[in-house]
N, C-alpha and C positions, 0 to 999 in steps of 0.2 A: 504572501511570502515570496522571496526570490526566488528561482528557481537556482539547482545547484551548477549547471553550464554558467549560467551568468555570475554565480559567486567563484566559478575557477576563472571566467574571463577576468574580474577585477581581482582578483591573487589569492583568494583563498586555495587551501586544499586540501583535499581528503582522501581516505584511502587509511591503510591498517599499518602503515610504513611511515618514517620521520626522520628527520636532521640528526634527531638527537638521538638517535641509533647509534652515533659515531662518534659526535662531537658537543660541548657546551652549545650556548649561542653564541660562544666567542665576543661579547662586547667589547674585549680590549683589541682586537684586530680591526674588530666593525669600525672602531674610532681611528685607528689608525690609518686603515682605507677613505674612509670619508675625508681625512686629512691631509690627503694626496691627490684626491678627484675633488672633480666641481658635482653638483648635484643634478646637472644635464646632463651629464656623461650616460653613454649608451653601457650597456653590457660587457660588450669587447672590451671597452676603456677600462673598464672593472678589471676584467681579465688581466689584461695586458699589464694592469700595474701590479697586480698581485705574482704572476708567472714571468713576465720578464724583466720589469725594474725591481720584483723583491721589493716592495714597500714595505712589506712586513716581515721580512728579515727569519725567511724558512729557510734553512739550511740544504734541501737538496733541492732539485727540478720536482720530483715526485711530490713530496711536502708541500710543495706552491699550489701545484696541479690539485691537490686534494681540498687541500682547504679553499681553494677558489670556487670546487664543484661544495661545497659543504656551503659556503656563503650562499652561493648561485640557491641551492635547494632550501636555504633556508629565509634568505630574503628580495630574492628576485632579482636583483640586482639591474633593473630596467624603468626608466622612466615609460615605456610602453605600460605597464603592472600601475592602474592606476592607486592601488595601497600600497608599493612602495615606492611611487613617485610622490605622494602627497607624505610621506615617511621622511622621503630625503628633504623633500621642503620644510618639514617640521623640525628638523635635527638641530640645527644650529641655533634655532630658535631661543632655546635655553637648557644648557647643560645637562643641569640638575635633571632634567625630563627624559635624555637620555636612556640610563638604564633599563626603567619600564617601558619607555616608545621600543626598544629594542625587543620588550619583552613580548609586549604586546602584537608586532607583528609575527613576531616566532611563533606564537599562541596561534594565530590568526591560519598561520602557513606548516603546521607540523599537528597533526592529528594525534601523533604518539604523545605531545606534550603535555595536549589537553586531556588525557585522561587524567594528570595528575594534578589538576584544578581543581576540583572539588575538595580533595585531600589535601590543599594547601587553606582554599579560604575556610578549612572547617576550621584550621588550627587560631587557637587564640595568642596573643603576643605574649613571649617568653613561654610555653609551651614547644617541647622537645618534640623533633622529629627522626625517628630512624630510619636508617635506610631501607631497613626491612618493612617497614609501613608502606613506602614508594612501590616497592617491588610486589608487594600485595597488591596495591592497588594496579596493578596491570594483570599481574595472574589471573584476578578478578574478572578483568574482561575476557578473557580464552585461557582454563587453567592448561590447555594442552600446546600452546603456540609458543612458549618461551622455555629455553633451559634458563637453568638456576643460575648460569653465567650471563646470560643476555639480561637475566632480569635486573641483576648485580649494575651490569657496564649500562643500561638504562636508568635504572633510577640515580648512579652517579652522574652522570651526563645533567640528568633534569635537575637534580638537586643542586647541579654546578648554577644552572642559570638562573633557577628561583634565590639564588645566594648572592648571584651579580645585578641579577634586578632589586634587589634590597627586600626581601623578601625573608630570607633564612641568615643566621648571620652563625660564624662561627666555621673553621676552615676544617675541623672533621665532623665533631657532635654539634647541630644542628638544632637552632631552636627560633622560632619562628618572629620574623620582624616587623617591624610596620614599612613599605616602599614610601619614599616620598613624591608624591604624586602634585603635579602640577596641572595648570591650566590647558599645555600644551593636550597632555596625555590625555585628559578629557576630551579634549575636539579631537584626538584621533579614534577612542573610544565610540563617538558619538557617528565619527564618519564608519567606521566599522559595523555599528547596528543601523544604521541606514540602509545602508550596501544591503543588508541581508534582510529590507522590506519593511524595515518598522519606521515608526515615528511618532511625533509627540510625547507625551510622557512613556512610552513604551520605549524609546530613545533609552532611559536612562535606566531601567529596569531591566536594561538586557543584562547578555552573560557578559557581553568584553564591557557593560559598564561594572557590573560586580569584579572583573578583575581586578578592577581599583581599586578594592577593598576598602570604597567611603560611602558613609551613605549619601542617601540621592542628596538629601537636601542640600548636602556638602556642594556636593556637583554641580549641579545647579545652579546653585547662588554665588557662592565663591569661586568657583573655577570658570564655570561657563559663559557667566558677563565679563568676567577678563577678559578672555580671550576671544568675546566678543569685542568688544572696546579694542583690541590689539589689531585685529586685520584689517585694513583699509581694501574698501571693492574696487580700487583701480587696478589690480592683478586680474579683475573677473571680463570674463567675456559678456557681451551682449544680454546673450543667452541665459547665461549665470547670473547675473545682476537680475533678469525677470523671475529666477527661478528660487532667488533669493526670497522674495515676497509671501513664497510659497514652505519653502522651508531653510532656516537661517543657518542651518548645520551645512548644505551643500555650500551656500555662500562663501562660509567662514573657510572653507577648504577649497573651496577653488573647483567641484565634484560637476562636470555638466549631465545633468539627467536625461540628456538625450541619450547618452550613451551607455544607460540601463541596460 
């Protein structure tokens, strides 16, 4: 397995704190940023469009300043971070894949969100969720580290994004949806449980492939040769091209394994 320095060096993170302490994932700003930058753009560029041109239309300095550090913390916003460099390469790719690609790295990058994983895939589609379930389920992990108001402004937050990644549907009472999952979101899936040391059929049995909420065979078959078929290796370096031979998931994403 990976060691956990080299999963915060390619962007994971961990720790007992999250984004989503504050704020949704905000997908409809994420789109609206990415619709004002190029997908090479550094960090500052990030910044600067959200704090000084307002591309997304906050109302004071403060507002700008917050939601910038809330992106920043919640998807890296650095082509250095090579999961959200391979994120922005994936984005435009196809629309519809959006939502969960968004979900998916939030998951990836916010430990508070992931406690409330299990409690999502356990629900079956049309199956009601309360918010009070959500909030359990963090009590759950430290009954003594939350007031009854944090647990509240938490599990709204998360319920917010499991609702924009197509997950829960329903703008108060909550009842649980199928996401539409594409090929895309499998090969970042697949780069995700790499990253953290596995491979081969173990690739698809991980936990960011179960986020998908399909089974394997699904994945595999129908997602996976797509977007095999879809990437062409003249994006790949040298290095990547040899290392493709070795395993076809770095390939398809462009990942050099020297840099493990």
């Amino acid at each position: 397995m990976t060691n956990q320095q080299s999963l915060i060096n390619f962007g994971f993170k961990f720790g007992r704190s999250g984004a989503h302490d504050s704020r949704t994932m905000m997908l409809p700003e994420l789109r609206r940023l990415f619709a004002s930058t190029q997908s090479s753009d550094s960090r500052p560029q990030y910044r600067e469009q959200i704090t000084e041109w307002n591309c997304l239309d906050k109302p004071t300095s403060r507002a700008r300043k917050l939601t910038a550090e809330h992106l920043v913390d919640l998807y890296g916003l650095s082509p250095d971070i090579p999961l959200f460099r391979v994120f922005r390469q994936l984005w435009d790719v196809r629309v519809e894949a959006q939502p969960l690609l968004a979900l998916q790295l939030a998951a990836a990058r916010d430990p508070l969100f992931r406690v409330s994983v299990p409690l999502m895939l356990e629900l079956q589609p049309g199956e009601p969720l309360r918010r009070e379930q959500t909030e359990a389920a963090f009590a759950a992990q430290d009954p003594n580290r939350f007031s009854p108001a944090s647990l509240k402004s938490y599990a709204q937050n998360i319920n917010g994004s499991w609702t924009q990644a197509g997950f829960l549907r329903g703008p108060v009472k909550k009842s649980r949806a199928q996401p539409q999952v594409t090929e895309v979101n499998v090969a970042y899936a697949l780069l995700q449980a790499y990253l953290n040391g596995l491979s081969g059929q173990r690739l698809f049995s991980s936990e960011w492939c179960k986020l998908l909420d399909c089974r394997v065979e699904r994945l595999g078959l129908e997602y996976g040769e797509k977007e095999g078929a879809r990437i062409n290796d003249h994006h790949l370096t040298l290095a990547e091209k040899k290392a493709a031979k070795k395993n076809k998931v770095v390939a398809l994403l462009a990942v050099n394994p020297a840099k493990r």
